[in-house]
C-alpha positions in Angstrom: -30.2 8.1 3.2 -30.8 11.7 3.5 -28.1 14.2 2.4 -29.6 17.0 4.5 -28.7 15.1 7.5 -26.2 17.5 9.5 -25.5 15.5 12.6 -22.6 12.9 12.9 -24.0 9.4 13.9 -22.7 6.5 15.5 -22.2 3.2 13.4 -25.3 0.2 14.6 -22.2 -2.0 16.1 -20.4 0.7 17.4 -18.3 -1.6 19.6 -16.9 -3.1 16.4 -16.4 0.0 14.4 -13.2 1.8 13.9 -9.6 1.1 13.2 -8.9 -1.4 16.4 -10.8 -3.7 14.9 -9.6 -3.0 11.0 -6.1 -3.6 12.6 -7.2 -6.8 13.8 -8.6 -8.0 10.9 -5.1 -7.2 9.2 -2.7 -8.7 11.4 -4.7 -11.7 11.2 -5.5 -12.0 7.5 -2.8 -9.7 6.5 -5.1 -7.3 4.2 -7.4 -4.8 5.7 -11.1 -4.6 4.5 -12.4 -1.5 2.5 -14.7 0.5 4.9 -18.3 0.9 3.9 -19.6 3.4 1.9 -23.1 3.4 3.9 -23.8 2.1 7.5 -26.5 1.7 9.1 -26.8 4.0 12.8 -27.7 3.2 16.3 -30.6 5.7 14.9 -32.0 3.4 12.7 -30.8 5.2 10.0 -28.2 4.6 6.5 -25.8 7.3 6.4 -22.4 7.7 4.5 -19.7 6.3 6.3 -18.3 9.2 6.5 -20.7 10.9 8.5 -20.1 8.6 11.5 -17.6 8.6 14.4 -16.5 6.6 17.3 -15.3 9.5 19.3 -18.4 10.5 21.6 -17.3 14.1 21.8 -18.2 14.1 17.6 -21.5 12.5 17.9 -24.1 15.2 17.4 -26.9 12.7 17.1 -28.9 12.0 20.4 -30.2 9.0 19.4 -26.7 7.7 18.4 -25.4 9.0 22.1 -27.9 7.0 23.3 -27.1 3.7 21.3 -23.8 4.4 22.2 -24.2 4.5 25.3 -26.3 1.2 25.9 -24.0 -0.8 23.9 -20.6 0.0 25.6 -22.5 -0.4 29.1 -23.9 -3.9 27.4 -20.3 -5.1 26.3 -18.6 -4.0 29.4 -21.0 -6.7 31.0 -19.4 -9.1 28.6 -15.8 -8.2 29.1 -15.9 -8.4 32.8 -18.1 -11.8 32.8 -15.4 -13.3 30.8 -12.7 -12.1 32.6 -14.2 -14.2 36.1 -14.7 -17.3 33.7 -11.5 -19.7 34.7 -9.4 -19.9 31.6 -10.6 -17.0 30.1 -7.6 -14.9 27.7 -7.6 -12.1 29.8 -6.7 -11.6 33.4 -8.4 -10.3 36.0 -6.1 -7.1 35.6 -6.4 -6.9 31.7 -10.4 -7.2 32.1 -10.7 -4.6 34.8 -8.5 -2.2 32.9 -10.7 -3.2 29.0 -14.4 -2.3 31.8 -13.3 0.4 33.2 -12.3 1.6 29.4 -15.7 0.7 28.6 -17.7 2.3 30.6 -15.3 5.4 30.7 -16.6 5.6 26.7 -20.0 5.0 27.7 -20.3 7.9 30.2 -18.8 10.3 27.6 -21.8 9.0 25.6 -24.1 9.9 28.2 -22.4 13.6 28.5 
């Protein structure tokens, strides 16, 4: 971990980082977990927690963008393979609407 590290990364599973998921977690288990004080980045690197964002337009670290990118493109794969599965739990709708999300965050990545 370097502390002369100025850029802002992007945490390794950056499709699980950030408070939607924290509220998840809670309203299931009814507690919230402590965030971590060091992550590991799309980089390859361990960084304080604090250092990293899920907001592309804060990501100074190209590497990260790049991670960033390939992972939301990756999981909006995902999303809309299981929204044409029959009995998924989403709708066509709600599945279209969570991609196009998706790859809306992956192209501010790419920007």
């Amino acid at each position: 971990m370097s502390t002369a590290d100025p850029h802002i990364h992007v945490a390794e599973k950056v499709t699980r980082a950030g408070s939607d998921e924290r509220n998840l977690i809670g309203s299931m288990l009814g507690r919230v977990p402590d965030a971590p004080s060091v992550v590991r980045t799309g980089c390859g690197q361990r960084v304080p927690y604090a250092m990293t964002s899920t907001r592309p337009e804060s990501v100074t670290c190209l590497a990260c963008r790049e991670h960033g990118h390939r992972e939301y493109l990756r999981f909006a794969d995902e999303v809309e393979r299981l929204g044409r599965m029959p009995g998924a739990p989403l709708t066509g709708e709600q599945a279209g609407a969570a991609v196009a999300r998706l790859r809306d965050l992956a192209r501010r990545f790419s920007a």
